[in-house]
Each structure stands twice: as C-alpha cells, then as structure tokens.
N, C-alpha and C positions, 0 to 999 in steps of 0.2 A: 051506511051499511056497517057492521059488526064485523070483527073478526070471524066470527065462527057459524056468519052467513053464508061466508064466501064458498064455489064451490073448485071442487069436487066435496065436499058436505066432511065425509067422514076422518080425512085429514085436518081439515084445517079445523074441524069440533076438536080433534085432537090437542091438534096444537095450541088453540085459543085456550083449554084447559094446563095446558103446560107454562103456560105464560102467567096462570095465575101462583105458579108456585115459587118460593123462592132456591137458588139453588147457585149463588157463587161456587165459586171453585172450593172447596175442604170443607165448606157447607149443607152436602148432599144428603142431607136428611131427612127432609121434607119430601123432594122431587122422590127418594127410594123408598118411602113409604106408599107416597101415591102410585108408585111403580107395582108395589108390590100388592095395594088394595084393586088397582084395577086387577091384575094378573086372579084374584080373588072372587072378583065380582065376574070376570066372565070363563071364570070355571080353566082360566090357562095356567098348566105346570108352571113354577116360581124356582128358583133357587136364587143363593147369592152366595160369596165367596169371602174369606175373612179382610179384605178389604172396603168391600163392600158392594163390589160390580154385583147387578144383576142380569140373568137369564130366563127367558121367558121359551118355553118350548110347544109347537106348535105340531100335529101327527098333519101327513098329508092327505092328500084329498085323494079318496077310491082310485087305486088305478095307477097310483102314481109313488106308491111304499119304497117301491125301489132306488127311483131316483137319488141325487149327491144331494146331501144337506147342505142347505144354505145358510150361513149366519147371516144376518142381517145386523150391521151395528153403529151405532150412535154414542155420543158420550153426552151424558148425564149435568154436568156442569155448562157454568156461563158465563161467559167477561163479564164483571158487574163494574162498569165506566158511567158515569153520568157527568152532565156540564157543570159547573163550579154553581150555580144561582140555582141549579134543583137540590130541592128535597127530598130525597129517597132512598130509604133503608132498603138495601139490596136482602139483608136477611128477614123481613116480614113485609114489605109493600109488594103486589104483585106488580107485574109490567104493565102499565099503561098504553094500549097498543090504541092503533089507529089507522083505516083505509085511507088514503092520499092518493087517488086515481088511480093506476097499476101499483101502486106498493102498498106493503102495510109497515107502519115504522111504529118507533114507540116515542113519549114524549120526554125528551130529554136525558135519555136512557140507553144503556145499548137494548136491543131486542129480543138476544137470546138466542135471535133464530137459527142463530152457531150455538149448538146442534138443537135447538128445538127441534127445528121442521124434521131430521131426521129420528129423534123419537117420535113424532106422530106417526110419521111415513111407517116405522116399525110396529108399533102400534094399532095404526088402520089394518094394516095386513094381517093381522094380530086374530083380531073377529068379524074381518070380512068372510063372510062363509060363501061368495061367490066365486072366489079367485082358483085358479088352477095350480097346483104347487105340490113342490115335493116334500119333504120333511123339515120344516125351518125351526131354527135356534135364533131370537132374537136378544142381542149381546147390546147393553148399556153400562159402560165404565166411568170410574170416575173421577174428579182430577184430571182430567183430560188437557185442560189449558194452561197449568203450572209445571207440566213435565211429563203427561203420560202417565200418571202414577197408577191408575187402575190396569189398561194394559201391560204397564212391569210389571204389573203383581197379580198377575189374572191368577186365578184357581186351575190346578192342574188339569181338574176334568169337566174344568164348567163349560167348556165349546166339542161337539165333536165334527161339527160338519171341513168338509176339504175347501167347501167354495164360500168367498166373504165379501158380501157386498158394503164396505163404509159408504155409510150415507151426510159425509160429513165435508163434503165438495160445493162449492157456490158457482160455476157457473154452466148455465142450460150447455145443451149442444157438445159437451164435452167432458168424456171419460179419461179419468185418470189410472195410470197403473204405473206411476212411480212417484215417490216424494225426496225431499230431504232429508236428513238426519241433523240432529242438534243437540245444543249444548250451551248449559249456563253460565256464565266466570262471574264472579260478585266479589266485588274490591271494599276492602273497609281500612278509612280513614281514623285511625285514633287521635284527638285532640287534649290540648290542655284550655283552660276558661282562660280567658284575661277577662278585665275590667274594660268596660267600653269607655275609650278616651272620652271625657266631658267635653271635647274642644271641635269634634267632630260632630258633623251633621250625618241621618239616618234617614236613608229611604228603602223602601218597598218596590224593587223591581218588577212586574210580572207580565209573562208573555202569554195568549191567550188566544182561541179560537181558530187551533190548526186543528187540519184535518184526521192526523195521526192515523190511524190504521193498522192495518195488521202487519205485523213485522216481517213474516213471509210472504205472504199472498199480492202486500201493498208496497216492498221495498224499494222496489224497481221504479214507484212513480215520483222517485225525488223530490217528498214532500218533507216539509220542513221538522227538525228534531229539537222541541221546545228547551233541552238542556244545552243543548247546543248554540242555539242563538242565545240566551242569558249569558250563559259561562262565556260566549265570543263577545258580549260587550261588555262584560263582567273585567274580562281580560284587558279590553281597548281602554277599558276605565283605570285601571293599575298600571297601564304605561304614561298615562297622565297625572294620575295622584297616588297617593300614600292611599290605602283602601284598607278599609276594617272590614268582613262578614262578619254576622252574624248567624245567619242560615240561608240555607239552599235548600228549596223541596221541588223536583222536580217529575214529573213521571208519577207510572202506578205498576203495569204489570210488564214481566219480562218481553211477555209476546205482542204489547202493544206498541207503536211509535208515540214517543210523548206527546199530549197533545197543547198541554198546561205544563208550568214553571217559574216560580218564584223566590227573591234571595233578598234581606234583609242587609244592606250593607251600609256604611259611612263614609267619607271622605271630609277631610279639612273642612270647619264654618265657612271661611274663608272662597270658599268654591261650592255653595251650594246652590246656585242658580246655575253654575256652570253643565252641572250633570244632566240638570232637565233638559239643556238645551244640546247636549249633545245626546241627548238620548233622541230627541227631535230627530234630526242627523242621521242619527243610526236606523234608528225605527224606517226614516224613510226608505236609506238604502237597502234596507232588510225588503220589506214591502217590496220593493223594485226586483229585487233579485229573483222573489219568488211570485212574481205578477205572472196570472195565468194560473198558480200551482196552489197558491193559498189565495182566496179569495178570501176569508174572515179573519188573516192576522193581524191582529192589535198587541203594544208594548203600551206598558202604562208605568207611572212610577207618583209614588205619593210619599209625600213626607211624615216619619212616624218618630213614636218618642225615642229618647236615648234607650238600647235594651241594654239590661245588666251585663251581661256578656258578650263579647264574640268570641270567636273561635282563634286561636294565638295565629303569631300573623306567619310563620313558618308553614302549616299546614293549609291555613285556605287560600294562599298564593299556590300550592302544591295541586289541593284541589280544583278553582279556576284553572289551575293551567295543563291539568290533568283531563278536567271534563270540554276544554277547547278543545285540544288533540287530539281526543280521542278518537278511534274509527270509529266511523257508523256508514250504514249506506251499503251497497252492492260492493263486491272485492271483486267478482269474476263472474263470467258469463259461460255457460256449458259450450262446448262445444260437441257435444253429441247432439241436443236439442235446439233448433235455432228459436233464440226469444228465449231461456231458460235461463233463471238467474241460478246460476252454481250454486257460489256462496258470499256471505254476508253477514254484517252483524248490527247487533240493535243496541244503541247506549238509551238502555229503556227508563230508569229510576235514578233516584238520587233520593236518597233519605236520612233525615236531622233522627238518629236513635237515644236512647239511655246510656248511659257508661260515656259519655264523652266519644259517640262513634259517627261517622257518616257512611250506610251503606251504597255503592254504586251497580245497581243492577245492568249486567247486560247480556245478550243473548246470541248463539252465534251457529248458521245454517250453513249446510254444504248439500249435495247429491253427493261428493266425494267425501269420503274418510279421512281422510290423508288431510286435504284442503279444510275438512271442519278442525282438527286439532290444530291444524298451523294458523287459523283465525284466531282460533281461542288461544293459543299462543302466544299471539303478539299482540292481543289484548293485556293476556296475563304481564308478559312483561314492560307493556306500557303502561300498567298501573304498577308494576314493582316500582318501577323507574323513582314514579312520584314519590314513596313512601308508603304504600297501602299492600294491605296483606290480601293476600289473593287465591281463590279457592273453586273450584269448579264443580258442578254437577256431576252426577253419572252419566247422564247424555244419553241419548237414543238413536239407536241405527234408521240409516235411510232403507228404503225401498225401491230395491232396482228393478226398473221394468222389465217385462216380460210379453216379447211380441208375439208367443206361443202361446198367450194365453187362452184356454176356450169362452172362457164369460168374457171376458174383453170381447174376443168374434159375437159371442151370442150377444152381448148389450150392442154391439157397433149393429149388428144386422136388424136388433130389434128398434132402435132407434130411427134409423133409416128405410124401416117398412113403417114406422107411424109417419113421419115425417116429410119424407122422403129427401134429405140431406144427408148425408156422412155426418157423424159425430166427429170429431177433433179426437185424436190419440194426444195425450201429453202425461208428463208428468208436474209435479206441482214444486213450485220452493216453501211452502208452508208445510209444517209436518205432519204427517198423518198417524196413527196406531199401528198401520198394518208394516209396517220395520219391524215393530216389536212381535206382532202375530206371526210374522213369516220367522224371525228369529225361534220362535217355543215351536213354530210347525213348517216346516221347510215345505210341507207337500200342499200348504195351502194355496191355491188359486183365488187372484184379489180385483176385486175394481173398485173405485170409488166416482160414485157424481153425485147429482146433485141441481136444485133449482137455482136459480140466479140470485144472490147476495150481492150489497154492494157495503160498504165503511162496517166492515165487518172488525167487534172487537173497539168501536169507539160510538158515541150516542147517533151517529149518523147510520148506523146499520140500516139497512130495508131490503125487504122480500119481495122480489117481483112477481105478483101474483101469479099472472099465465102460466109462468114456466112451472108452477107446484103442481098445476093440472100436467103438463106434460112431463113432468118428477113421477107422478105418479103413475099413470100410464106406462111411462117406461118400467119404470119399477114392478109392476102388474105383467107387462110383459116377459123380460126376463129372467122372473120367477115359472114362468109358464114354459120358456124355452127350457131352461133347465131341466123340469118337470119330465120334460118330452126326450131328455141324454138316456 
C-alpha cells in the first residue's frame, strides 16, 4: 500500500503530495510555491509576508460567521538528516516514503513528518466543504527548525484570529499548552596549519549508528552524543600519546542530537597498532555503557595517508578537551510538571570551516528564563575557558501554560467524547512558535497536538498511522466546538 492510499484519504493525499517536495530549512521555495498554487487551484484567499510565511484564509460555514477565528498552524520546513551510505539531495529528491505495518517511514531519510503531517491536516481542512467551522486562518512559517525565524518575523497583520491551534505536537492522547524557550551559543575555534609530522601515523576515527534525536522532545532518553564519545577517546588517547588532529566533523543541525562523528588524527609510528587496540577497549566499554540505549553503536578507525596539515597542537588539545567537558544532556527537571525536563542543552555540531576556523554548535532549553540564560552561560564560559570566541542567538521565549484555557477545555472534552479517555495536559521541553505568537498577541488562546511521531529530526522518524485518523478527527472536532462558542 502507498502513502496516499492510506485513510482517512484526504489527509494523507495531502501529505504524500508534501513529501514530494523539497523543503530543508532556508530552502522553502518550492514547498511555498506549491503552497501558494494549491491556495490557486482551489479558489482559497493566499497572502504571504516579506519573509515569506504564508496564509491561507478560509470564510465559515452558514451559521457560524460569528464565531472566534481559528489559526490553524504548521511550519513549512524539515530536518533534512540522512544516513552517511544514502544518496540524497535534500534540495531536489523527493522523500522516499514507505508503509511498515502501523507506520510509514522514509528510506534513509528523515520523513518530514515534522511538520508535514500538520500541513496536510491544514490543508485537508482547507477544502473539505463538509466540516463545521467558524472562520479559519491557516498559518504556515518558515525556518521553523533553525530558530523560529518565520514566527520572529511574522507580518504584522497576516493572523487575526484570538484562538491557535499548532499542529506541530507528536504524541496521540496528549495536548500541549506550554513549551520551552531557547537558545543558541556557537563557539569558534581559530587555528594556525602546522605541517603533519612525517614520523607519525594517521587514522580515521568514526562513530556511527546512534539514535540521535531531537534535542528537546528526546533529551531525557540519555542517548548517546557522537561528539562526545570521539572527543572522550580523542582525549584518553592524548593522555597516552603526543596526538596530532587533523580534523573533527561532527554533528549537523542545532536541534538534533549527533548521530554521526569523525576526526582525522596521528600519533607516533611507533604506537600505531597500539590505538587500534585500544580503541577495541574503548569501543567495548562504550557499547557496554549504553547497552539497552544504542542498540547500532559502531566505532571504526582505518588507517589514512599523512594529511598536509593538522591543526597546531595548542588549539586541538583546547578543542578535544573542550568538546569532552562540555555540557550536554538534562541540567534540571521542573518542578511544577512531574516528568518535565526544565532545562538542558545540546553539543549539536562541530565543524572543519574556511579561514582556519572550527565552528562548535550547541543549543540550550529551559521552561525557565532565568535557568535558559544561566545554561547558555556556562556554556558560554566554558568555551571562553578553552580559547573560543563565543556568541549567542537572539533566542525565543517559552510558552507558559494556561489552565484557564477554553480550547484546552474544548480539545480535552472533544478528545474524550471520541475516545473516551482523558487526554494528558502537559507541556513540552522541545520548543514550539507559540512563545513567539503569544509574545506579538498576548490575548491569543493556544493548544498544540498532534498524531504520534517517533525519532523525529533523525532518518529513523515514523508516523503512526492510526493515530492521523484520530489527529484528524480531533482536529474536525474542535473546530466544530469552537464553531458552537
């Protein structure tokens, strides 16, 4: 069966059309085209904003004029993560998707479905002319996965409704109405070249086949951070020998956990059987540590020619001992929400630049304000420490819950007459848009859910089929309750 067999029909046609486009993060030029040709084809109001967010505006259905406008909103972009042995151009291949019993996944690829599925869902609503509804604005921004940058920069008058449904949530059974706030710090390493000693031997480090994830949503599951482990035997290997790098490439995007990591380093002729076999050693105890947690972690190391340069040996002793230390993982747990990870931060990148530079990306979540700058904080000053200049984001406010809310009541009670369960109240450690929406409109009224995702933001992503029928559903529903305020 095909993607866009599956039912409920008009979603997931949607979706499976979404999948065909391409649409990384600062990329969004295809996906808002096609945005804006269907808005065309079926006769729906269009606007867009000089960033580039679009708005799709929808009149309601007889009966119902009065009613609160709803925004319904999705973001437009998509983690483009694949495994090191695929072939695929994130800006022209479309996704390769695929049914696997209850899920559908993509092949070697992330899937997208962060936020695919919630532009189809906006979309099906779009020109279902069956549905019951009050006045809806459907809101698709962009750069949503490198910082929010379309909701920073929305257009002053491209939303009017009070009530805001993100459909940018992964798990069934449970509405969100608070998130994190966050914040980027990126450290850079400036180097001098030396000559690679001829008397030293060169290998090829690499760590491979973690699960990574998303840095919010997945921090909490203490899975393994590929810079981390390298730079930790990077470092055990410099307390045994004189060490030359040459490079370190680890990581890709802020808000992923690394999943992949490789460093290019030397040690004495004289000790070049030694390293394979301590990496044996190491590898094992590594494995061991995270038995149960990574079940596909592999360390490999191969021996490669002399490279021309390494990096002078002040700096990437600086480095190594910089990317061992660093913090990554959970800092604190809320104590308002039980199970809520506060705050945390991600040592997401490491990258070999132009100019003699090594960027170190990493990322850092709170619910608390106070507790997100003291993160970024003592990030920042633990890469001053080493020598690296160091610079932050603008960052984006969290979203404090609201147990007063009425669309919270109305999805909790619509949820629970399909169902008949209670939905879960929470709020989320991954960060959502609506900090920024509630920041331009304090009187907006917000929920966010969503169908079940799982390795969301790394090629293992998958959509659990069932729950898109009861995505939708709900979704159908609480535009109806609305409708009836």
């Amino acid at each position: 069966m095909e993607v866009k067999d599956l039912k409920p029909e008009l979603i997931w046609r949607c979706f499976d059309e979404i999948t065909k486009v391409p649409r990384p993060s600062c990329h969004e030029e295809q996906i808002r085209k096609y945005l804006l040709d269907f808005a065309e084809k079926h006769g729906i109001e269009a606007k867009t904003d000089k960033v580039g967010n679009v708005v799709m505006i929808k009149k309601a259905t007889p009966g119902h004029e009065n009613a609160p406008t709803v925004v319904l909103q999705s973001h437009m972009d998509m983690v483009a993560e694949k495994n090191g042995d695929v072939e695929h151009d994130f800006l022209k291949d479309p996704i390769e998707t695929y049914v696997d019993g209850d899920w559908v996944k993509a092949r070697g690829t992330t899937l997208g479905a962060d936020n695919g599925i919630g532009i189809a869902a906006s979309l099906a609503v779009m020109i279902d002319d069956s549905l019951e509804h009050g006045p809806l604005e459907a809101l698709f921004t962009v750069n949503e996965e490198i910082g929010l940058e379309g909701a920073q920069n929305l257009g002053k008058d491209m939303i009017k409704g009070k009530i805001l449904i993100n459909l940018d949530s992964e798990d069934d059974g449970e509405i969100f109405i608070g998130c994190a706030g966050g914040i980027d710090t990126t450290a850079v390493f400036h180097y001098n070249r030396s000559f690679s000693p001829e008397n030293f031997s060169y290998v090829k480090v690499k760590v491979s086949g973690l699960l990574g994830g998303h840095s919010g949503g997945d921090i909490h599951l203490g899975r393994a951070n590929a810079n981390k482990v390298l730079a930790r035997f990077m470092w055990e290997c410099s307390k045994k020998w004189d060490i030359e790098v040459s490079s370190f490439n680890g990581g890709n995007l802020r808000n992923a956990i690394p999943r992949e990591a490789e460093a290019v380093f030397g040690i004495h002729a004289d000790h070049k059987g030694e390293i394979e076999r301590y990496l044996t050693k190491y590898s094992a105890a590594i494995v061991n540590e995270y038995k149960g947690i990574e079940p596909s972690m592999q360390m490999t190391v191969e021996s490669v020619e002399r490279p021309a340069y390494c990096i002078d040996s002040k700096t990437s002793l600086a480095l190594v001992r910089a990317l061992y230390s660093a913090p990554h993982g959970v800092y604190s747990m809320s104590h308002d929400l039980e199970g809520l990870v506060e705050t945390s931060t991600n040592l997401a990148a490491v990258k070999m630049e132009g100019d003699n530079k090594i960027k170190v990306t990493t990322s850092q979540r709170s619910s608390v304000e106070s507790r997100k700058n003291d993160i970024a904080g003592q990030v920042e000053a633990h890469f001053q420490l080493a020598g690296a200049e160091v610079t932050h984001s603008d960052g984006y406010p969290g979203w404090a819950p609201d147990m007063n809310s009425t669309v919270m009541k109305l999805s909790a009670e619509a949820y629970e007459e399909l169902f008949g369960v209670k939905p879960a109240i929470k709020a989320i450690h991954a960060g959502l848009e609506c900090g920024l929406f509630l920041a331009k409109n304090p009187e907006l009224d917000m929920v966010s859910f969503g169908p079940t995702m799982t390795g969301v933001h790394s090629p293992d992503e998958q959509l659990l089929i069932p729950t898109v029928d009861k995505f939708w559903k709900h979704l159908v529903l609480v535009l109806k309750k609305v409708a009836e305020l």
